[in-house]
N, C-alpha and C positions, 0 to 999 in steps of 0.2 A: 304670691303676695305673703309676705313674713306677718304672722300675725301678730305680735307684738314688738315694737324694738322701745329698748333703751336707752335715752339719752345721758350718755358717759361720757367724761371728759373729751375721750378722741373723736367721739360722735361731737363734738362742738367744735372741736377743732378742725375738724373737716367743713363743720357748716360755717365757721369761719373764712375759708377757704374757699367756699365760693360766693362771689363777690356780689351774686344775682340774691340770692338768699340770706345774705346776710344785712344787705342792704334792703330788704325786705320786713324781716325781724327787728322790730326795735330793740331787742335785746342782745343783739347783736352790731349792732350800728358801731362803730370807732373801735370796736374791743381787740382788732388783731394787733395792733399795738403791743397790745398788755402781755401778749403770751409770742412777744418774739422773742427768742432765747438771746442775749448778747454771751459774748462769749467771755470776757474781760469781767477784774473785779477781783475781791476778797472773797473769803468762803463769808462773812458775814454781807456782804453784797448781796452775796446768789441767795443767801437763807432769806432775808429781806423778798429777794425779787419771787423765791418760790411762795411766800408767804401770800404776796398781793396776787399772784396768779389763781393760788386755792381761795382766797377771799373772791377775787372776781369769778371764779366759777362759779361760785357759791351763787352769787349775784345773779347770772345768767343763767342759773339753773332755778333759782325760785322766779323771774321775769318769766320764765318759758313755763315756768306753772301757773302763772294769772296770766295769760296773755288771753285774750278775745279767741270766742268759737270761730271765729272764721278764719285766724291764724292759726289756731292748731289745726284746723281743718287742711290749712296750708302746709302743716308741715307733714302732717300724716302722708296726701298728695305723694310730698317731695321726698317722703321714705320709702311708699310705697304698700303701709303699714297699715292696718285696722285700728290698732292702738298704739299709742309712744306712751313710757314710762320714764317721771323723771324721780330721781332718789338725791333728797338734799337736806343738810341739817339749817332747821330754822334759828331766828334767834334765842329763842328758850334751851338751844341745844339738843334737840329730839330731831331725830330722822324723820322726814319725813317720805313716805315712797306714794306719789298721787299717779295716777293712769285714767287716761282722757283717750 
């Protein structure tokens, strides 16, 4: 058992991916949308689309910092982990790095 994991972009994206856990997590609920890559488009399309992608990260990584003890409890479970750490800038623009 990994004593601590990180939750990092592709660590959501994975938890995106599965459909048991994501529909589980309300901060994950409807989000795979957002981060399907389309292939089509302007470079100022894709600057746009990566924009709202780092925005809704942003999103689902402070969700998953106030989410209920019995949901992170669930997601530690479904790591495997003792601890998750997640690393995200709030609004005031300060990092913040919280571990539950």
């Amino acid at each position: 058992m990994p004593n601590i994991v990180v939750i990092e972009d592709s660590t959501i994206l994975s938890m995106l991916a599965n459909k048991t856990l994501a529909d589980s997590i309300p901060c994950l609920m409807n989000k795979k949308n957002v981060f399907t890559s389309s292939t089509g488009g302007c470079g100022a399309c894709a600057r746009k689309r990566q924009a709202k992608q780092r925005e809704e990260m942003t999103k689902i990584k402070t969700c998953i910092a106030a989410l209920s003890p019995e949901k992170k409890k669930e997601l530690k479970k479904h790591f495997g982990a003792e601890q998750l750490r997640v690393v995200y800038v709030n609004n005031s623009g300060q990092t913040v790095q919280m571990t539950f």
